[in-house]
N, C-alpha and C positions, 0 to 999 in steps of 0.2 A: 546354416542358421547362425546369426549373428547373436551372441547373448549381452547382456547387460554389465556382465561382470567378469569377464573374461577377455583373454585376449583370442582371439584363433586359434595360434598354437597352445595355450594351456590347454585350451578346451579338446584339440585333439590328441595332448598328451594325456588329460588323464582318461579320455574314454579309451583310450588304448590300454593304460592299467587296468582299468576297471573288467577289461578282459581278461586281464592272466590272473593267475591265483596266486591271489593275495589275502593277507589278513583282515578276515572282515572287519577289524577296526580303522586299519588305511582304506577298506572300502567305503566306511560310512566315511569317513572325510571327503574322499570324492566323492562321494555321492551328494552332499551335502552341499558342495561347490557349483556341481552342477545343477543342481536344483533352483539351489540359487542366481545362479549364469541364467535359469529359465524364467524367474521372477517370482519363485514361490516364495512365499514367506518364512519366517523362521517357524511360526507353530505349524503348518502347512507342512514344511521340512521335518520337523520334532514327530510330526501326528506320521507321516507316512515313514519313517525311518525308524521311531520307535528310541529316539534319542533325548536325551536332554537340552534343554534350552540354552545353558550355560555351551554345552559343544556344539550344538550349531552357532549362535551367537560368535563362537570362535574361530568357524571355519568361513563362516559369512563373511568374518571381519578380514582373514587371510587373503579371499577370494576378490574383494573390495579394496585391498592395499598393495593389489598386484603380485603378491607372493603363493601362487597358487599352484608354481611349481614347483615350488621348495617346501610340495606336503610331507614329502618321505624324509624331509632333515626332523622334525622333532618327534621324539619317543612317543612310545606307544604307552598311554598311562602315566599313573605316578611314579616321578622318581623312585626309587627305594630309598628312604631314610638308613636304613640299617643295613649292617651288612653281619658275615660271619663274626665277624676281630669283635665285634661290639657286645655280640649277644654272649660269647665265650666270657668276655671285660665284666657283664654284668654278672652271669653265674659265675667268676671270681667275689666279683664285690660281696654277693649276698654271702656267699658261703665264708668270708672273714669280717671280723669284726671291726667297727670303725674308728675304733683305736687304732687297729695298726695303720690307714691313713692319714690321722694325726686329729681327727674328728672326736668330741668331747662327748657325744651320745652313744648311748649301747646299744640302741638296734638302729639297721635302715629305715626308714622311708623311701618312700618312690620320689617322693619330692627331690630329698637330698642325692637319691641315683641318679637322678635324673639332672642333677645339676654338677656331681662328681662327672659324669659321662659328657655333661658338655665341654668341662675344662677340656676332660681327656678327647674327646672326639670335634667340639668343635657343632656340635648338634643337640639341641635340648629335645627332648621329647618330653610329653605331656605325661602327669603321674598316672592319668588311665593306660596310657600306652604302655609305661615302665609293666605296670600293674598286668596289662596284659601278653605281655611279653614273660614276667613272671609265674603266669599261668601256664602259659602253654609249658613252659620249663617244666611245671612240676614244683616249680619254689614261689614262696611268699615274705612280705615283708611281715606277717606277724609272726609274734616270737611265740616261745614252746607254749606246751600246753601247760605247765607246771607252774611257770613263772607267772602266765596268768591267769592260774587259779588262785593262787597266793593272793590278788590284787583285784577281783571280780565277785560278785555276788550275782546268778542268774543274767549272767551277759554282761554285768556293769561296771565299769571299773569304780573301784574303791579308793580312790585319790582324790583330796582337797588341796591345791592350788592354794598357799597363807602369803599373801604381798603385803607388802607398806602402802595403803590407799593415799596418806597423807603426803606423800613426794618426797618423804625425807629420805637420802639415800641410809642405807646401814651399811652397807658391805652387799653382801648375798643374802637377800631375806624372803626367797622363795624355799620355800618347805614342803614337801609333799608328807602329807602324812595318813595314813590306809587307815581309812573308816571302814565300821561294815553297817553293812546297810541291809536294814532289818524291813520286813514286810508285815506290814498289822492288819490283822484279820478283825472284821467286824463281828463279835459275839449276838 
């Protein structure tokens, strides 16, 4: 059978993978190739493989640029962003404070870990990710319970933000200073 998008030999190299046991995720690429080598469609291909459109669309595209036997050079999945070194680096970070880094704030954010971990690693990751990675540890970027109950009324924090609206510089004229905040009942 002559296919559309293949050459001979791909075609009877991967049916010959597609015999030995393999990972079904190298199977659905071949499978995928060959579908396509048949003239199916990508939703066609998607509908009968139970795949996304994005990864057929990619194996299509291999199968069409003649690289259809170099399926088994790229990985299976997402890279992994993270590895051990990184996740140990951040349960250091949370556990000291960010003064001893040279940082002028008193607790973390996921933000700021997230951006100390890029200097150091060279990879930023998203504050949900830091945030979930967090969790799974067991640890959090909010701080005690103590601290902010001192500064909270009913979940809120109790801090007013006092700036210079007018532009004129003073020095340092941001002030936080803890309101409490009262709830009025209608009689």
């Amino acid at each position: 059978m002559n296919g559309k998008l293949l050459t001979p030999f791909q075609r009877q190299l991967l049916l010959k993978k597609l015999a030995e046991d393999i990972p079904e995720l190298y199977r659905q690429r071949i499978s995928i190739m060959l579908l396509a080598d048949e003239g199916k469609s990508q939703r066609e291909i998607c509908r009968t493989l139970g795949c996304c459109s994005a990864t057929a669309r990619h194996w299509i595209h291999i199968a069409r640029s003649g690289k259809a036997h170099e399926w088994e050079t790229s990985p299976v999945g997402r890279p992994k962003a993270i590895n051990e070194e990184y996740i140990a680096r951040l349960e250091e970070l949370v556990n000291h404070h960010p003064h001893d880094y040279g940082y002028g704030f008193r607790r973390w954010t996921a933000n700021w870990l997230s951006k100390h971990l890029a200097k150091e690693f060279g990879l930023q990751l998203s504050e949900c990710h830091i945030k979930r990675l967090l969790k799974q540890m067991g640890l959090s970027t909010k701080g005690k319970s103590e601290t902010a109950s001192e500064n909270t009324h009913e979940g809120v924090t109790c801090q007013i933000s006092i700036t210079d609206i007018t532009g004129k510089s003073r020095g340092n004229t941001n002030v936080f200073v803890p309101i409490q905040l009262l709830k009025f009942h209608k009689n």
